[in-house]
Backbone as numpy.savetxt, mean C-alpha at the origin, in Angstrom:
# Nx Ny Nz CAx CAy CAz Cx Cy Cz
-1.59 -12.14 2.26 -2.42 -10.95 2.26 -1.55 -9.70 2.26
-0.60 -9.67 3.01 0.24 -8.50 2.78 1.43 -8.27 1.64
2.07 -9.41 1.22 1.85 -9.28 -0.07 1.30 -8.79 -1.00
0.26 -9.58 -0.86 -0.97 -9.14 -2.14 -0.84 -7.26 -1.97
-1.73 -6.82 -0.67 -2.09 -5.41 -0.93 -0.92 -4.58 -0.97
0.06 -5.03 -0.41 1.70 -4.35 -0.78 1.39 -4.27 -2.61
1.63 -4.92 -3.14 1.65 -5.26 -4.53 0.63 -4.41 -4.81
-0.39 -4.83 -4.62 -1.82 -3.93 -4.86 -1.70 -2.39 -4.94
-1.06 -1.93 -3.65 -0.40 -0.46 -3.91 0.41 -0.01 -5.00
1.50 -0.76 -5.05 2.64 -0.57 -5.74 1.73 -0.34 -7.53
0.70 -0.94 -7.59 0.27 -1.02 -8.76 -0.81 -0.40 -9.11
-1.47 0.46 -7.77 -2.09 1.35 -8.11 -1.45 2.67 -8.48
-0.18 2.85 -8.49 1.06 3.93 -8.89 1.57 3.81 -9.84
1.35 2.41 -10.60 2.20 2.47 -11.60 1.26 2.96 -12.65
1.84 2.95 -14.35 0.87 3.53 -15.27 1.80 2.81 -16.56
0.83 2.70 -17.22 1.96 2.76 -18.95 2.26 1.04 -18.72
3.69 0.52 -19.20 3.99 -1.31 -19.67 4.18 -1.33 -18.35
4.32 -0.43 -17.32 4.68 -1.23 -15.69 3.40 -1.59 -14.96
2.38 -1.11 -15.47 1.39 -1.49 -15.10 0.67 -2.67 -15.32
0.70 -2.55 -16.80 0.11 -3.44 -17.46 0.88 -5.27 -17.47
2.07 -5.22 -17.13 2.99 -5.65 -16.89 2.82 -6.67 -15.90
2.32 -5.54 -14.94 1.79 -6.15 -12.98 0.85 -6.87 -12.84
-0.20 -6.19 -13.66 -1.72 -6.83 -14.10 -1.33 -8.20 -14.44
-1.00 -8.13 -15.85 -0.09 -9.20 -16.25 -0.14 -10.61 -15.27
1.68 -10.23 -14.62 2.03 -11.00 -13.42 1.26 -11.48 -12.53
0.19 -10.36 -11.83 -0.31 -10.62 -10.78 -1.42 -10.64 -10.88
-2.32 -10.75 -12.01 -3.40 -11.71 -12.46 -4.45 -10.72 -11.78
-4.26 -9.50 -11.86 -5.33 -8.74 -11.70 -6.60 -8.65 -11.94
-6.39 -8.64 -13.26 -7.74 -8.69 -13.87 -8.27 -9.70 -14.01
-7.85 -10.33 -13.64 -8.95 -12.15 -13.42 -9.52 -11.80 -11.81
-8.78 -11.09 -11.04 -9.44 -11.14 -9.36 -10.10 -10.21 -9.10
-9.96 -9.41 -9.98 -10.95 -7.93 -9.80 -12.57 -8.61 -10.16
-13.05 -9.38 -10.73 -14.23 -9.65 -11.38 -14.32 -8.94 -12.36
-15.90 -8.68 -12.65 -16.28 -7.78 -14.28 -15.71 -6.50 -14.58
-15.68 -5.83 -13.21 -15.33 -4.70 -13.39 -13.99 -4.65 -13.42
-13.18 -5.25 -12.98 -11.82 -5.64 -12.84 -11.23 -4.42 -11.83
-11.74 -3.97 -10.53 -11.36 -2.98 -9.62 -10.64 -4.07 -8.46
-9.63 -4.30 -9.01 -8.68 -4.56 -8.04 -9.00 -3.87 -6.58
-9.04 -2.77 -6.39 -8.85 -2.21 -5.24 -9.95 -2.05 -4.63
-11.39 -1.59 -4.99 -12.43 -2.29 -4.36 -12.40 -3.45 -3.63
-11.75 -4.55 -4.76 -12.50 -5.72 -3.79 -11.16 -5.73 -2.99
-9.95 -5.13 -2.59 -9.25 -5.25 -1.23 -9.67 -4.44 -0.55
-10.20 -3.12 -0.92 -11.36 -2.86 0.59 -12.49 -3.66 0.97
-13.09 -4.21 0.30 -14.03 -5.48 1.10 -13.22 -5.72 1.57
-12.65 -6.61 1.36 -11.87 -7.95 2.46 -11.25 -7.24 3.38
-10.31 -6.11 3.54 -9.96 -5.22 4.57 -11.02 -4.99 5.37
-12.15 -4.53 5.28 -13.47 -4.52 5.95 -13.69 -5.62 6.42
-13.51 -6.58 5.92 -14.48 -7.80 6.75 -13.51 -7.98 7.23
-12.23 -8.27 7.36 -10.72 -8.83 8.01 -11.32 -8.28 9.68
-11.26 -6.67 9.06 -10.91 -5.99 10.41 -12.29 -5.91 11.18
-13.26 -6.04 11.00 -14.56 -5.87 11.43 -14.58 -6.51 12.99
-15.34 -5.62 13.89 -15.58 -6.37 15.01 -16.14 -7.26 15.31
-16.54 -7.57 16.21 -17.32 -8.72 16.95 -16.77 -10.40 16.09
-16.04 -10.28 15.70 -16.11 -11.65 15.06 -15.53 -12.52 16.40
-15.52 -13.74 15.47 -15.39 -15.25 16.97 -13.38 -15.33 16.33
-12.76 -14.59 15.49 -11.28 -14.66 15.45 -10.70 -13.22 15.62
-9.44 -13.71 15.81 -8.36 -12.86 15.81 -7.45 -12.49 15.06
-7.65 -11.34 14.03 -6.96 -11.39 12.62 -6.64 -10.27 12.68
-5.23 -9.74 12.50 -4.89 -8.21 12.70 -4.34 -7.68 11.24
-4.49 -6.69 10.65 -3.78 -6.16 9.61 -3.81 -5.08 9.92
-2.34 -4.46 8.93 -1.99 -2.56 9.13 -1.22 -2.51 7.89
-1.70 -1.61 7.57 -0.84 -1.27 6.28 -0.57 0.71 6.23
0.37 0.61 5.95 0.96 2.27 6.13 2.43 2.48 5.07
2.25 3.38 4.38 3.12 3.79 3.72 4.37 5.45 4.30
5.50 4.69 3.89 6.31 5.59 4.78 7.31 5.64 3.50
7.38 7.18 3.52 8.22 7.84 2.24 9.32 8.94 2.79
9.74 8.76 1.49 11.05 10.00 2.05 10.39 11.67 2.02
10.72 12.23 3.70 9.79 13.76 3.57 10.15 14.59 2.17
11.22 14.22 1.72 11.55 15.42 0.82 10.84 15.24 -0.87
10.08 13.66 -1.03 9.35 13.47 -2.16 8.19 13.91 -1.87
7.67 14.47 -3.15 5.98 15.16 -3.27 5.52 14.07 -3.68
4.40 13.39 -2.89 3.99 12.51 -3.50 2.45 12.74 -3.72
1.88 12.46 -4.94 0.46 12.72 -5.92 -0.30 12.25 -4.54
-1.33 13.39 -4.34 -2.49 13.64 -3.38 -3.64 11.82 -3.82
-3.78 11.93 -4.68 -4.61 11.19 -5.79 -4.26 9.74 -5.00
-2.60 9.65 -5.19 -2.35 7.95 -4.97 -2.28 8.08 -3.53
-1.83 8.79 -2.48 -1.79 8.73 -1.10 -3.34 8.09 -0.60
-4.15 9.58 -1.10 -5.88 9.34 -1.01 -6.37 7.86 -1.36
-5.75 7.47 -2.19 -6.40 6.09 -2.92 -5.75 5.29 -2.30
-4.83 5.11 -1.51 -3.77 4.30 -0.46 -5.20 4.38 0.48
-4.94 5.01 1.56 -6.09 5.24 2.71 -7.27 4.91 2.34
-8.07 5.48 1.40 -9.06 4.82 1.09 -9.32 3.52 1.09
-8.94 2.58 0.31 -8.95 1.26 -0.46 -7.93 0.01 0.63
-6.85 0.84 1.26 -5.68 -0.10 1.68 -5.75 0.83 3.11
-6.37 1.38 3.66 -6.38 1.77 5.22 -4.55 2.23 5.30
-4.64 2.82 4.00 -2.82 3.06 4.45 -2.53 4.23 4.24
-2.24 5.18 5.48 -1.76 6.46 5.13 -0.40 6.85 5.06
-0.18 7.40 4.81 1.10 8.30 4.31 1.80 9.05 5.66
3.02 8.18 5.96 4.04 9.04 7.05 5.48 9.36 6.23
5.86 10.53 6.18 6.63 11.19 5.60 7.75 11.13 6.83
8.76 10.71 6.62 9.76 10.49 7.17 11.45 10.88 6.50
12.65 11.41 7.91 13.47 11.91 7.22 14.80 10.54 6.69
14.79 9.64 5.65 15.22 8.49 5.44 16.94 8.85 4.85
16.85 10.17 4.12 18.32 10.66 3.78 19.19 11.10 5.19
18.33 12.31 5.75 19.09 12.45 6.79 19.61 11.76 8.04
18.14 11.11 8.24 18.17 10.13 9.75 18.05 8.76 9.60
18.46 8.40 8.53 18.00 6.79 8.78 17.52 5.60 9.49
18.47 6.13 11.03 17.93 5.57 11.82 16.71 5.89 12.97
16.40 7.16 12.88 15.06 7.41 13.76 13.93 6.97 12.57
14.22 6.92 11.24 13.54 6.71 10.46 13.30 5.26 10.76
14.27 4.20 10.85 14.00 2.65 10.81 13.28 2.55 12.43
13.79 3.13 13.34 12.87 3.39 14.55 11.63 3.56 15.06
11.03 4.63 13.97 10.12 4.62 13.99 8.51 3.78 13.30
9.43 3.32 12.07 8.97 1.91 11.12 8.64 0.94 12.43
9.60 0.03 13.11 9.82 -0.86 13.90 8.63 -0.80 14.72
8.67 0.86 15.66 7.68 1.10 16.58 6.21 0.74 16.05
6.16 1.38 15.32 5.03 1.51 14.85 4.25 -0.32 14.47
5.49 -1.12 13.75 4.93 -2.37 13.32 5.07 -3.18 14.13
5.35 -2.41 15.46 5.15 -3.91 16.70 4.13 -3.53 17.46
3.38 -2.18 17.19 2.36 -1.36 18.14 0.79 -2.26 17.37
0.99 -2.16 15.92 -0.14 -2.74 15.26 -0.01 -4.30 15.41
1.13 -5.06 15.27 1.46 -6.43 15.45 1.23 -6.96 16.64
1.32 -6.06 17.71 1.50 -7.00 19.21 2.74 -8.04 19.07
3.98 -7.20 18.79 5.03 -7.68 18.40 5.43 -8.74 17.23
4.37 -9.30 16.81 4.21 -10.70 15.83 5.37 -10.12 14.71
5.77 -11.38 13.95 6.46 -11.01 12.68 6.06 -10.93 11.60
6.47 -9.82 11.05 5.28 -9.37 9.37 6.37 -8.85 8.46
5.99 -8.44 7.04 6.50 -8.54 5.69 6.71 -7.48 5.89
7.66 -6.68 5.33 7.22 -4.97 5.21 8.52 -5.06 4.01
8.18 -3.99 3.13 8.63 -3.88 1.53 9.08 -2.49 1.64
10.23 -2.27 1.21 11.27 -1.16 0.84 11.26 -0.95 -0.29
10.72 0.38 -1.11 11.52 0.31 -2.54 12.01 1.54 -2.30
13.36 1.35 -2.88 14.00 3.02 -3.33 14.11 2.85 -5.35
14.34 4.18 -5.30 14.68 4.50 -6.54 13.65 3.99 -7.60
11.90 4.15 -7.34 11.17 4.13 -8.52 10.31 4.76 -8.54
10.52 5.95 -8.42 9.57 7.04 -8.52 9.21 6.93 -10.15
10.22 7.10 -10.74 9.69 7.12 -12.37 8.91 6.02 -12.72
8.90 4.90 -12.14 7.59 4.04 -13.00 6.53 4.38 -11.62
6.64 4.97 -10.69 5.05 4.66 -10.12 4.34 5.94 -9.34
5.17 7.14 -10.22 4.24 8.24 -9.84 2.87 8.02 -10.98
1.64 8.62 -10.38 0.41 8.91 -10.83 -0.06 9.86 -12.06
-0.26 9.74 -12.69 -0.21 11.05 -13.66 -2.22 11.30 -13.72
-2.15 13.11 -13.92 -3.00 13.08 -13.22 -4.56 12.27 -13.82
-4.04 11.96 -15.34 -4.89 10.66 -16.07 -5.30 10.18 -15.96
-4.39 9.37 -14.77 -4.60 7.95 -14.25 -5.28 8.20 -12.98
-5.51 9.58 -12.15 -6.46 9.69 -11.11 -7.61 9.05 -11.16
-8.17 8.24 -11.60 -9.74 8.03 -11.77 -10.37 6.57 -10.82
-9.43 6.42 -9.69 -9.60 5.48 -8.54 -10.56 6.00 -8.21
């Protein structure tokens, strides 16, 4: 699951053969159904995951953490939170690296209850997965 909506993000940013590419790979458009909205149907299941009263115990968090000094498109942040309950913490990763990895850590043992989970680093691809404002139509 975290996989998946990791990926899921990453590919709601991309645009152009990196997209189509992902789709491709990761069989998007067969899991989306008719409409093929990938990201709809991971807010269902985020909804029902996290929903109360149930008879289990199933935790997910998803949060995106960028370097403060990138502008990153309002459009894909918004469509992060929306769809993937994942907002946007702007962090200083050039200067401080390490209050930066500090605060990552904190944060994914506060939502975990210490458990061990996936968490995905990319540097250096802004050019295939900024938003153009085209492709706003999440």
């Amino acid at each position: 699951m975290s996989m998946s909506s990791a990926l899921a993000m990453v590919f709601m940013g991309a645009k152009g053969n990196t997209a189509a590419q992902m789709s491709q790979a990761l069989s998007f458009s067969k899991i989306g159904g008719e409409d093929g909205d990938i990201h709809q149907g991971f807010q269902s299941l985020l909804a029902e995951i996290n929903r109360a009263g149930t008879q289990y115990l199933l935790k997910t968090a998803n949060r995106l953490f960028g370097e403060k000094s990138y502008d990153f498109h309002t459009c894909f942040t918004d469509s992060c939170g929306k769809f993937y309950q994942a907002k946007l913490k702007q962090l200083d990763f050039l200067n401080d690296s390490e209050k930066s990895r500090t605060h990552i850590n904190n944060w994914i043992a506060e939502k975990t209850e210490g458990e061990n989970i996936l968490v995905f680093y990319f540097n250096n691809i802004s050019n295939s997965l900024t938003v153009s404002s085209s492709n706003c139509h999440i």
